[in-house]
C-alpha positions as CSV (number, residue, x, y, z in Angstrom):
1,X,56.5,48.1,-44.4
2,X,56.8,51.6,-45.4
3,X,53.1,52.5,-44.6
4,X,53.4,50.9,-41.3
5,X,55.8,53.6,-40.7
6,X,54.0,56.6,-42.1
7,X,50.5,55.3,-39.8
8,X,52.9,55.4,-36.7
9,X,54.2,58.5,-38.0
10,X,50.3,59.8,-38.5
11,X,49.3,58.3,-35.1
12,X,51.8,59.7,-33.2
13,X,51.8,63.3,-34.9
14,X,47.5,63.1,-34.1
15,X,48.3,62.5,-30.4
16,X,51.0,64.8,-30.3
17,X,48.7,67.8,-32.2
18,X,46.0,66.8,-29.3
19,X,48.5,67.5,-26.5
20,X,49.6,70.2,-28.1
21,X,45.7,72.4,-28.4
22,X,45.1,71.4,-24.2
23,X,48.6,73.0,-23.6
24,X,47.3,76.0,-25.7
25,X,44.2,75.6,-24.1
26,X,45.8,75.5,-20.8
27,X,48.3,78.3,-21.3
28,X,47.9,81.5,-19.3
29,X,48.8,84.0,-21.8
30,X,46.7,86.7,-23.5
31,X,44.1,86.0,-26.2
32,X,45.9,87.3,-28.9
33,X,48.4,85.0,-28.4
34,X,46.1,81.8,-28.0
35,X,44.6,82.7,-31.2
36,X,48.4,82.6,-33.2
37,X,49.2,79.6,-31.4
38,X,46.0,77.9,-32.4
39,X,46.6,79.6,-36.2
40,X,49.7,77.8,-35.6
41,X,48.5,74.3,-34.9
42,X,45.9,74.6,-37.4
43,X,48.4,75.3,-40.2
44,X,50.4,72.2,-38.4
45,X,47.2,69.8,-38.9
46,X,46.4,71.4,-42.5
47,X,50.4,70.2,-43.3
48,X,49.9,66.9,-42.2
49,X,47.7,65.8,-45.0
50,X,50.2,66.7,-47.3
51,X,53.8,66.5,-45.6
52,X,53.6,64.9,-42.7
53,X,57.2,64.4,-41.8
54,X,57.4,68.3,-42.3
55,X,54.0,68.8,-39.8
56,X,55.7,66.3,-37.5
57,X,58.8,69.1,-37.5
58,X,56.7,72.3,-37.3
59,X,54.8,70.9,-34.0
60,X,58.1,69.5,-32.4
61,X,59.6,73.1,-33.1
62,X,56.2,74.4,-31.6
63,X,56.3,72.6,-29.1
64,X,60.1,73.6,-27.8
65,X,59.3,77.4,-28.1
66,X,56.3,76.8,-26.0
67,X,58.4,74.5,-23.3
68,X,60.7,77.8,-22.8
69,X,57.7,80.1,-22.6
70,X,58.6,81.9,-26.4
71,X,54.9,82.3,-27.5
72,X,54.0,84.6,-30.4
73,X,52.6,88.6,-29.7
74,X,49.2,87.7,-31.0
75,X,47.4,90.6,-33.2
C-alpha cells in the first residue's frame, strides 16, 4: 500500500516538475533569471531521487513564488 503512495507521490511530482520547466520556459523575465530558475528545478528533480516528499515541497514552494511573480536576480 505504501508504494502505491510513494508512485502517485512520484507521478504527480514528474507532471508537476513538467509544468513547472514550460512555465519557466514561458516566463518573460531576463536570462539570468531563467537560468536560476532552471538551476532551481534541476536541484528539485536531483531531490527527488532521494527525498521525494522534500522535492514535492521545494517545487510547491517554487511554484507559489513564481505564481506572485518573486523570481530570483539571476547571475
Amino acid at each position: 500500500m505504501e508504494r502505491d503512495s510513494q508512485l502517485e507521490l512520484y507521478e504527480t511530482v514528474a507532471a508537476r516538475l513538467k509544468e513547472a520547466h514550460a512555465t519557466v520556459r514561458a516566463l518573460q523575465v531576463p536570462e539570468s533569471a531563467r537560468k536560476a530558475l532552471i538551476r532551481k528545478l534541476l536541484v528539485i528533480t536531483a531531490a527527488a531521487k532521494h527525498d521525494l516528499p522534500d522535492a514535492a515541497r521545494r517545487l510547491d514552494r517554487l511554484m507559489k513564488d513564481l505564481d506572485v511573480g518573486r523570481f530570483p536576480e539571476g547571475d
